[in-house]
N, C-alpha and C positions, 0 to 999 in steps of 0.2 A: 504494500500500500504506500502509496508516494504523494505524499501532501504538499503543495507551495505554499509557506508560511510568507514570506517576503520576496520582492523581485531577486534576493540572493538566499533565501533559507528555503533549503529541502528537509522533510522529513520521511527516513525511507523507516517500516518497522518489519523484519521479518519472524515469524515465529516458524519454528521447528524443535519438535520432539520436546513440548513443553518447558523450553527458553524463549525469551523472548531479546532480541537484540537489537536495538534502538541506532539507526544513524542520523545525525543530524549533520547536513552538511551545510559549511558554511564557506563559498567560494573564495574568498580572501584569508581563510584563515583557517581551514581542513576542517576535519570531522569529530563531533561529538559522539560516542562511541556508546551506550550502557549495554553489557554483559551479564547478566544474571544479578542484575542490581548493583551494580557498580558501572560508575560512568569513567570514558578516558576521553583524553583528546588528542587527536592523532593526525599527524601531520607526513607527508610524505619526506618531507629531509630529515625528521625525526627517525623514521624507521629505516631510512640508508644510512646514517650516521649510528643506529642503532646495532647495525649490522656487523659495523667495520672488521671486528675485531673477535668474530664469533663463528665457531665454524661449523658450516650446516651438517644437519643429521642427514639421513638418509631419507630422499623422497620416493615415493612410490607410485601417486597420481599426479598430484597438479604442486610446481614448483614454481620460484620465483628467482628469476637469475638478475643477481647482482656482485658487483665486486671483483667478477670472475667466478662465481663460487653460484650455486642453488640450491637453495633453501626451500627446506615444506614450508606451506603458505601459513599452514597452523604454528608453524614456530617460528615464523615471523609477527604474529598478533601477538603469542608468549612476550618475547622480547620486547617488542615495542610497546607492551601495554603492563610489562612486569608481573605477569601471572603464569602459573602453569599452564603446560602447552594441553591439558585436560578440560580446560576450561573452557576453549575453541573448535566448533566441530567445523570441519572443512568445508564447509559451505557458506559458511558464514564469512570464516577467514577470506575465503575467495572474493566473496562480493566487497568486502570492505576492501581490498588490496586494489583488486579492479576499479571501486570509486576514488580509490587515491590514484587512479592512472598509471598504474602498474600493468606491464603486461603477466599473464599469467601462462604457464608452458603445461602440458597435458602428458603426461607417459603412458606408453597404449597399458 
């Protein structure tokens, strides 16, 4: 469900498997994030600077290449949001990564 709050405020909400994960996005200034009742704000140079120095686990479906290195999408929201990578089911990480303008990579 995708709400226009203001000529720059989107609200996306997706529910799955009884979480609910709140985006709010704000074009100047990234995304308001709630997870399971806690809210982040997440920015795209945040989560590349987040990355630098961290080295990715093993991806299996859908990865995200940066630094030279690729990362599972779920342990890039871990990171960038400081939470267990438990906390993020792959679908969600995907869509949020993709509204930061990330491209996303697919392994068959």
């Amino acid at each position: 469900m995708t709400r226009v709050l203001t000529n720059r405020m989107i609200v996306v909400i997706i529910v799955t498997v009884n979480i609910i994960v709140m985006i709010m996005m704000n074009q100047t200034h990234g995304f308001q994030v709630t997870n399971r009742g806690r809210t982040f704000y997440l920015f795209r140079a945040k989560v590349e600077k987040g990355l630098l120095n961290v080295m990715p686990q093993r991806v299996t479906k859908y990865g995200l290449a940066l630094h030279g290195r690729e990362y599972p999408v779920r342990q890039v929201l871990a990171i960038a949001t400081g939470t267990p990578i438990i906390e993020w089911s792959t679908t969600n990480a995907y869509r949020i990564l993709q509204k930061l303008g990330f491209k996303i990579s697919v392994h068959g």
